[in-house]
N, C-alpha and C positions, 0 to 999 in steps of 0.2 A: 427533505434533503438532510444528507450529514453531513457537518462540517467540522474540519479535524485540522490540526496542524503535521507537519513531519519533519524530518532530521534525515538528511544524507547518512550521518551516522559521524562524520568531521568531529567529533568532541568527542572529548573522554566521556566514558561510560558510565558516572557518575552524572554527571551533567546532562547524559541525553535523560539519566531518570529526573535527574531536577527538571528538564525540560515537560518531563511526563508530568510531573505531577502540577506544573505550573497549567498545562493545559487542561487537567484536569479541575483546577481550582478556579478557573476561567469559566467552566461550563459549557468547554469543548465537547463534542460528542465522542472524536474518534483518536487516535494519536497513532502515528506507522513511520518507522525506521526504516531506512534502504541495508541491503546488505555488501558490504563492499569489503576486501581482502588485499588493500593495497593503501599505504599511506598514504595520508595524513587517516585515512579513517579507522575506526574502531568498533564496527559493527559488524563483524565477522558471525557474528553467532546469534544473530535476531532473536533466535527463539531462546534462548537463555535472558536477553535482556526485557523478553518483554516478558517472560514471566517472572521475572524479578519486577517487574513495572505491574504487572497485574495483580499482585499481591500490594500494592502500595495506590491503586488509582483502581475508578471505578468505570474508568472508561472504556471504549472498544480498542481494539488494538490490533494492527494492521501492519503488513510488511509494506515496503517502496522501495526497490522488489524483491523475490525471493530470486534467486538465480535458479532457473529450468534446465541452465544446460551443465554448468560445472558441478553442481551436486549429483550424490544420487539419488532416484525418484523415492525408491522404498525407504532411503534415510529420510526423505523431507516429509513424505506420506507421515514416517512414526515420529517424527521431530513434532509435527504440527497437530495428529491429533494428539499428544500428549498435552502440548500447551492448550488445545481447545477443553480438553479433563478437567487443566487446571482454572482455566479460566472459561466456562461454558458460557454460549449464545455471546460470547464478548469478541471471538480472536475471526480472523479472516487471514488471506495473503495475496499478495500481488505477483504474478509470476512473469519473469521476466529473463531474456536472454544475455545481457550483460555487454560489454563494449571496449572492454579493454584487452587487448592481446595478451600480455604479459599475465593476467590472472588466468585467461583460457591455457594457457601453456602451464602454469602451476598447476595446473589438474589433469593434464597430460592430455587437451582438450586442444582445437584448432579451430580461431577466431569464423575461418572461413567456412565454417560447417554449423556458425550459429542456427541459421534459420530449423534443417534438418534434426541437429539435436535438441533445438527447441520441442519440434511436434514431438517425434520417438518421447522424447522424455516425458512429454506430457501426456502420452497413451499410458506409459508404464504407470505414471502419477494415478493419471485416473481411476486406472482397475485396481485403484487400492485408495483409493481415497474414499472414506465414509463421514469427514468432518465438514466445516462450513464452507463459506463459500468464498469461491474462487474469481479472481480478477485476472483479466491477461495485461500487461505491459504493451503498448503500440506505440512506437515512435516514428517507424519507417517501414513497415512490411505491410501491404491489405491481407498477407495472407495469416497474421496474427490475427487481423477483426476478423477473417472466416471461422479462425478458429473459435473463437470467444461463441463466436455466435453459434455454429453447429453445438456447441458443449452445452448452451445455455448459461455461460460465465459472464461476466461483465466487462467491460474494456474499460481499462484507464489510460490517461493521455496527459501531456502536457499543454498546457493553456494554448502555448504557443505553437502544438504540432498535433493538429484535430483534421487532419487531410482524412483520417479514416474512420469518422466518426460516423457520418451518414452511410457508407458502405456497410459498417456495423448493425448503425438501428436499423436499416433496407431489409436484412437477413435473420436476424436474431427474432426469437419469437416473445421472448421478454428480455429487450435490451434495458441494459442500465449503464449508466456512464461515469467514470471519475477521472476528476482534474487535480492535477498536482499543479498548482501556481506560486507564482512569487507575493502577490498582490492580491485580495480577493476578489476587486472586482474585477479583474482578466479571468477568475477561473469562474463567474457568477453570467458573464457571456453566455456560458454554453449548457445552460442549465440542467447541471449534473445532477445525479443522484447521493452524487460524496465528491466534495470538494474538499482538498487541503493543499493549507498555505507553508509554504517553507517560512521554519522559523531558527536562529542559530543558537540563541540565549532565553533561559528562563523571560532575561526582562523585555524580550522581543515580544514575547505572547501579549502582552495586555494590547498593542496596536491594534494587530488583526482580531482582538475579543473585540473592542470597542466598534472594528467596524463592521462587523458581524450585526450587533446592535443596531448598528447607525443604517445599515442597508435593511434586515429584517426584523424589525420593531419586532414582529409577532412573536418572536423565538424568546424575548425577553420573559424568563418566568423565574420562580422560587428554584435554586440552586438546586440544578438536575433533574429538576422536573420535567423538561424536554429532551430528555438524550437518551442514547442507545434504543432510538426506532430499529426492530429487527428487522433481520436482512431481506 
């Protein structure tokens, strides 16, 4: 299991790397930013911030999520393997359809045509995707876990919305699972493959380090000696 911390992206951008590297000094495994284009947040450009974070931490690095349907595929395809260049066997993303109207309409997009542009987009994604690997976003469609699963990608979820997790592993021929939680034993329930905890501040990291510890003893080794299991 990987276990990672993440940032909605809510803080300046300095901070989410202070946040990076605090989780890297903790001897986190993984660290993933959401991407979001509407205030209070400041993660508009994932992939600028985590290769500025991948030059400074030695961690994996993961989106929470990549937006599927307001971007576009061939820009995100060459956004992401560049950052995978720069940061090899280290970078993954979470792809995900987004939930606010008002950003869907800044990209000349219509909320109510999530689902549709979802797939379309991720056809084009694929036939050009040669980087690592991919994670779908599932809050509320099973037709997201179809997807994951036909692809061979992985589903991630929140602790609190796993309506579609067994529909997933049912179909998937190598399913894998990740939780985004508040708490870590809410995301240690469903026992993932990559779990990460919301965290908002550098000094937030040390809680969920410690109970990382406290729950699996075994993980306890010499600084980094257990991290970045490939995908």
């Amino acid at each position: 299991m990987q276990i990672g911390v993440f940032t909605a992206g809510d803080l300046p951008p300095s901070e989410i790397v202070s946040l990076a590297i605090a989780a890297d000094e903790a001897g986190f495994d993984v660290f993933a930013v959401g991407e979001h284009h509407n205030p209070p947040y400041t993660s508009s450009s994932p992939t600028v911030l985590l290769a500025h974070i991948a030059a400074k931490t030695t961690l994996r690095l993961s989106t929470a999520t990549t937006l599927i349907t307001t971007n576009d595929p061939a820009r995100l395809a060459a956004e992401y393997a560049r950052l995978a260049l720069l940061a090899p066997d280290r970078t993954d993303l979470v792809l995900g359809r987004g939930n606010t109207v008002k950003v869907f309409g800044w990209f000349g997009k219509e909320i109510e045509y999530g689902l549709p542009l979802t797939i379309e987009h991720y056809a084009a994604f694929k036939a050009l995707w040669r980087g690592t690997y991919v994670w779908h976003a599932c809050t509320r469609s099973p037709e997201i876990a179809d997807l994951a699963a036909e692809n061979d990608d992985g589903l991630f979820v929140f602790a609190g919305r796993t309506e579609h997790v067994t529909r997933y592993r049912d179909r998937a021929a190598r399913p894998r699972i990740g939780v985004l939680a508040k708490h870590l034993d809410d995301g240690l329930a469903h026992a993932p493959d990559r779990l990460l905890v919301e965290v908002s501040s550098p000094a937030d990291v040390e809680k969920p380090g410690s109970d990382v510890w406290s729950a699996l003893p075994h993980r306890r080794s010499s600084h980094g000696s257990a991290r970045h299991a490939p995908s």
